[in-house]
C-alpha positions in Angstrom: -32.5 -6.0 4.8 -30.8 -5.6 1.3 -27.0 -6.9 0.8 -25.0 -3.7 0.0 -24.6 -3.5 -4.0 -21.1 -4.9 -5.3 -19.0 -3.6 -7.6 -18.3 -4.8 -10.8 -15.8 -7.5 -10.7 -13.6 -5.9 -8.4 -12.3 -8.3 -5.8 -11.3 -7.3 -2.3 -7.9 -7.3 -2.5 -7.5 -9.2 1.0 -10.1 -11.9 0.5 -10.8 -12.1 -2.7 -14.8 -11.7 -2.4 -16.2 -9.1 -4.5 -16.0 -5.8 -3.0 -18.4 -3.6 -1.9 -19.4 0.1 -2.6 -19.9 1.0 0.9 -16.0 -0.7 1.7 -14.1 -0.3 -1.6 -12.0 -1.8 -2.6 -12.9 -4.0 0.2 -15.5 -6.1 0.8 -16.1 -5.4 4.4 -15.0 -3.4 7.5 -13.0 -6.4 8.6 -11.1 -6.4 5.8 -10.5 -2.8 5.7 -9.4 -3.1 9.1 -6.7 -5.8 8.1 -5.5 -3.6 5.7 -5.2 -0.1 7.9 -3.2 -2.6 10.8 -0.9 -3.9 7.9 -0.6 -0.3 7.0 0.1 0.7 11.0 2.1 -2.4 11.8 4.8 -2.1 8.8 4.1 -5.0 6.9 3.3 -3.2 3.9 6.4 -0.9 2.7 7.3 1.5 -0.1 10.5 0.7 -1.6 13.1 3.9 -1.8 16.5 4.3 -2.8 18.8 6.8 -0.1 20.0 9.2 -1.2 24.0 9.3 -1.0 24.2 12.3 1.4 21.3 11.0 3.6 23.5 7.7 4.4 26.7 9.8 4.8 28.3 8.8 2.1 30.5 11.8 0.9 31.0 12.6 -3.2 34.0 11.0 -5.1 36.8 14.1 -5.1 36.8 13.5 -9.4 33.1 12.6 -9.7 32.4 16.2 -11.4 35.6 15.7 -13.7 34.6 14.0 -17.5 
C-alpha cells in the first residue's frame, strides 16, 4: 500500500503535518472532520459590522445636511 502523495509544503492547517492531495488542505479525514465541527459548532466566525437599520438604530434628523 502506497502513502497518498503530499503536497508541496503545504501544512494541514489543524496539525501541522503536511497535507495530503486526497484531504487538502488537510492531511487526513480526521482533521477535516475537526475542521467541518469547528465550522458546525461556531467556533470559527466571520467578523461583520451591522448595519445601522438592522440594529434599529434610526438616522440622525441632520445627518443628510453638510
Amino acid at each position: 500500500m502506497s502513502r497518498p502523495e503530499a503536497i508541496g509544503d503545504r501544512k494541514c492547517p489543524i496539525c501541522g503535518k503536511a497535507s495530503e492531495r486526497k484531504w487538502h488542505p488537510f492531511c487526513s479525514k480526521r482533521c477535516a472532520d475537526v475542521d467541518l465541527n469547528r465550522w458546525l459548532s461556531g467556533v470559527y466566525t466571520i467578523p461583520a459590522a451591522a448595519d445601522e437599520d438592522e440594529i434599529g438604530i434610526a438616522p440622525r434628523p441632520d445627518a443628510d445636511r453638510d
